[in-house]
C-alpha positions, 0 to 999 in steps of 0.5 A: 614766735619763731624759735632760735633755728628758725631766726638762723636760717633767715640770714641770707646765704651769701652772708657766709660767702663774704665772710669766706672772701674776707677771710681768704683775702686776707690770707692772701694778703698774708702769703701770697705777695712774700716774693717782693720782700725778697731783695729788701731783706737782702739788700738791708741785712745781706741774707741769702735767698733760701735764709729768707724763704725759710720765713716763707716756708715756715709760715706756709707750714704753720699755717698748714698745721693749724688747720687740722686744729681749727677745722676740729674746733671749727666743727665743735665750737662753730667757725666765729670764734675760731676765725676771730681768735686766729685775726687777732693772732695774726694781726699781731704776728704781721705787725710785729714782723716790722720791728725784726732786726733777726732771721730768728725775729722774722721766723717768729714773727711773720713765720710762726705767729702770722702762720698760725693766726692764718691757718685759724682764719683760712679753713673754717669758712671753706667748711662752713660754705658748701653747707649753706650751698648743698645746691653748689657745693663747688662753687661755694667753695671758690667764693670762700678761697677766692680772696687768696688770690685778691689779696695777692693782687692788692698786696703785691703793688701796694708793698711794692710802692710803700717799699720804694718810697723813701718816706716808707720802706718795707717795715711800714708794710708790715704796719699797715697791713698788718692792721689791716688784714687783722681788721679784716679777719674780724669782720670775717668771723661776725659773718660766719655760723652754721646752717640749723640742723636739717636746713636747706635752700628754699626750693631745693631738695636732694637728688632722688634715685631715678625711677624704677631703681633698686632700693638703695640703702641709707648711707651715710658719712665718714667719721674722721677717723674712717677717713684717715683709713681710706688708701683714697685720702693719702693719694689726695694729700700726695697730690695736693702737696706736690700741686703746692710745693711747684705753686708755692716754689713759684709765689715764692720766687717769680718776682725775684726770678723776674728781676733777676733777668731784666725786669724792673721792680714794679713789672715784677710786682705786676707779673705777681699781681697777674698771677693773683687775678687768674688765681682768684678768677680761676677759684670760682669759675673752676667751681662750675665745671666741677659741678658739670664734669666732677672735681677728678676731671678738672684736678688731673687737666690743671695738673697736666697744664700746670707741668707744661706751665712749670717747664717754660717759667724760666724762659719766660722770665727775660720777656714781662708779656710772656712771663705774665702769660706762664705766670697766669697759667700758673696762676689759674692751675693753682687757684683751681687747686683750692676749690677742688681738693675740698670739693672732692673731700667733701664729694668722697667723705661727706659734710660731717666731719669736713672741717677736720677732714679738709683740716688734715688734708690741708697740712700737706699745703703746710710741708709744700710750703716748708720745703717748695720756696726753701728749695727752690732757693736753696737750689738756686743759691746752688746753681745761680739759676732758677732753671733747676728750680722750676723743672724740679717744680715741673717734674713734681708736679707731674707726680701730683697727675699720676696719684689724682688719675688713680684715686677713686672714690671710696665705698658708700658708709651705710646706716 
């Protein structure tokens, strides 16, 4: 009779794979389609945009705080549980969201509850999946935040028509979807567990040292607190967040940006649903090239496209075909961030403690989001404009290359 270990490691895989892209889609649905409430609010209750980006940005921080908590119970308690308890969390949250009459309401309820339940449902699978994919540790990655950019994709029309129907609007949005993505987080969590100690793929054994080489000492991983110690982890976490706080800035506006110049409501929520596709195609395929070239190499080029990216948003905005084309590129460099910042995490520090040390990481997608959409509106009620905006976004992005280009990989922990 086979004993408990055993039976676990029998369950394929891939299984956990799903429960990432269940997950992560429902985040997605949850952050990334927010542009498109935008004129609705504005239009019912007459709040300025930097009023109602603040809803955004405190649910993106919310989300990004939680995260050093779930990642730190997900390596305790395992990630079912975790993951089950934020769907419920931000079921409710997102529901409740649709009854708000108050700026206060909405930044309770889609802001605070929403962006905790979020963050409980995002982290643990992104931690649990390279441990079942030591093989391709970053491409497993990409399948567990592919979703994010799924759900941006289907949200993004779908709010769209449910708000322009005069049989729903936009509180029904908030129903819907809101049951849905609550649904979604709970099927998410039953595919979730972690790999026996000592597992590994059928076939598969770690790299040996080449031949004829020194006698290398046992290494080991870093504990979370020796992580936090290392100059390394800070200039990933300045650079994560000045990645986040252009990518988020734009989520944020582009429809708002998009119909400010001409475009019409449903070719706005298009140029949003482009940039959800390349944000999720480029979250897998970005994870082969790190495998072949190293997650350093990709970060610093997508960052470098990304300020170029930044720089001819605004000209694109009066013209849906190339505004589509900057918004994919954005899109694409974006998305690429979520499979490479974990991947080099783990590469640096080791699988130990990755769900805390990726959870901490993660809190500087929290304060991008806490400032990137509110500036971006505060400076454009400002200056009328969203040309300020998005050569700020530019220019913090260019920062982001600067700390990944000089990062290095820490010393090797020995036994």
């Amino acid at each position: 009779m086979g004993t408990k270990n055993e039976v676990k490691a029998l369950i394929p895989r891939w299984i956990p794979l799903l429960g990432g892209v269940l997950g992560s889609t429902t985040c997605g649905a949850l952050l990334y389609a927010w542009s498109v409430f935008i004129k609705p609010l504005n239009a019912e209750f007459g709040w300025s945009r930097a009023d109602i980006s603040l809803a955004f940005s405190i649910c993106v921080l919310a989300f990004g705080l939680i995260t050093v908590v779930s990642g730190k119970l997900s390596d305790k308690y395992g990630p079912r549980i975790v993951v089950a308890i934020g769907a419920v969390i931000l079921g409710i949250g997102f529901v409740c969201a649709g009854f708000i009459t108050s700026k206060t309401q909405l930044y309770l309820t889609y802001g605070l509850l929403a962006g905790l339940g979020g963050g409980m449902v995002y982290l643990p699978p992104i931690a649990t999946a390279p441990k079942w994919w030591p093989d391709r540790k970053a491409l497993a990655t990409g399948f567990a935040v592919v979703g994010l950019g799924l759900g941006s994709f289907i949200m993004a029309p779908l709010a769209t028509y449910l708000i322009n129907n005069p049989n729903y609007g936009w509180r029904y949005v908030f129903y819907f979807v809101g049951t849905a993505m609550g649904i979604m987080g709970l099927l998410s969590a039953f595919c979730l567990s972690n790999p026996p100690k000592g597992w590994k793929p059928k076939g598969w054994n770690p790299p040996a040292p080449p031949a004829g080489a020194a006698i290398v000492k046992e290494t080991r991983d870093y504990t979370f607190s020796e992580t936090t110690k290392t100059p390394q982890f800070w200039m990933l976490y300045v650079g994560y967040f000045c990645g986040a706080f252009a990518g988020l800035m734009v989520i944020g506006h582009i429809a708002g940006h998009g119909i400010d110049s001409g475009l019409q409501p449903m070719q706005a929520a298009m140029v949003v649903s482009t940039l959800a596709v390349f944000n999720a195609l480029t979250r897998v395929l970005i994870g082969y090239a790190a495998d072949k070239f190293g997650a350093k190499a990709s970060l610093v080029t997508i960052m470098a496209l990304q300020v170029a990216a930044m720089a001819l948003l605004y000209p694109a905005g009066k013209e849906v075909v190339f505004l589509g084309v900057i918004a994919a590129l954005i899109g694409w460099n974006y998305g690429a961030m979520f499979t490479l910042f974990p991947s080099t995490c783990l590469q640096y520090y080791g699988p130990t403690s990755q769900g805390s040390n990726y959870g901490l990481l993660f809190t500087s997608f929290g304060f991008a989001g806490l400032f990137g959409p509110y500036v971006g509106g505060m400076l454009k009620d400002i200056t009328k404009s969203y040309y300020v905006p998005f050569i700020v976004g530019a220019v913090v992005v260019a920062i982001s290359v600067v700390m990944i280009a000089l990062v290095k990989a820490p010393p090797k922990k020995h036994v």
